[in-house]
C-alpha positions, 0 to 999 in steps of 0.5 A: 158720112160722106158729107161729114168727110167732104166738110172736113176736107173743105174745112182743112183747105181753106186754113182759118181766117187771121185775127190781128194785123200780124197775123195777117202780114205774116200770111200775106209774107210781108212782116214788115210795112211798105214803109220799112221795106223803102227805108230798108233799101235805102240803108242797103244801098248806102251800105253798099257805097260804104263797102265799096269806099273802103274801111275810112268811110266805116270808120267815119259813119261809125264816129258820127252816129253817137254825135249830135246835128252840128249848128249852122252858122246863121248867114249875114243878111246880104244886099243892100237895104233896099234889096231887101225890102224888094224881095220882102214885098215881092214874096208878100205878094207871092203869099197873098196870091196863094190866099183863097179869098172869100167871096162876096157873099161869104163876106156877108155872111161872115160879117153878120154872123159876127156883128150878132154875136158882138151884140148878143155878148154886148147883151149879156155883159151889160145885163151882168153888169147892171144886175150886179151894180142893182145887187150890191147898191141892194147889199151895201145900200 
């Protein structure tokens, strides 16, 4: 009986284990993701400068909520051709230095692998091909 009353006791102290996901942020006190949480800062942070701006910067908030991103204006290319085409290849080559070359022996390897299933695609192609040519001049003789 005794041990009975200790079960129980231990039982009713150690509450049971959360199922789901939810459960367990609301144990855990965090009914929100840690993402929300810096969002939610953020918003905060930005409500507070509004507050101290005054009632026109409300207003305004209020008017572009409902409004679509406006259209940027495209820029005029600007310098002369040769400008251009100097920084074109410049960032070429800054592209290509971020490029992880394989080495030699990767080269190889792909380069066979390639050529064989060239030829075995050649292989077969060519096999459909004569013996639908040998089938019709069959059929149509």
């Amino acid at each position: 009986m005794a041990e009975d009353k200790e079960r129980e006791e231990g039982q009713q102290e150690r509450p049971s284990r959360p199922v789901t996901a939810a459960a367990r942020r609301e144990r855990r006190g965090t009914a929100r993701p840690a993402a929300r949480k810096d969002a939610d800062s953020k918003s905060d942070r930005a409500r507070s400068r509004v507050a101290k701006s005054g009632a026109k910067a409300d207003s305004d908030a209020a008017d572009r909520k409902g409004r679509p991103t406006p259209a940027r204006d495209r820029k005029e290319s600007t310098g002369s051709i040769f400008a251009r085409v100097s920084r074109f290849l410049r960032e070429v080559v800054a592209e290509l230095r971020k490029v992880i070359w394989p080495t030699r022996k990767q080269m190889i390897t792909y380069t066979t692998v390639v050529l064989v299933f060239v030829a075995f695609m050649v292989a077969v192609i060519s096999g459909l091909d004569l013996a639908l040519g040998k089938g019709v001049f069959w059929l149509f003789g």
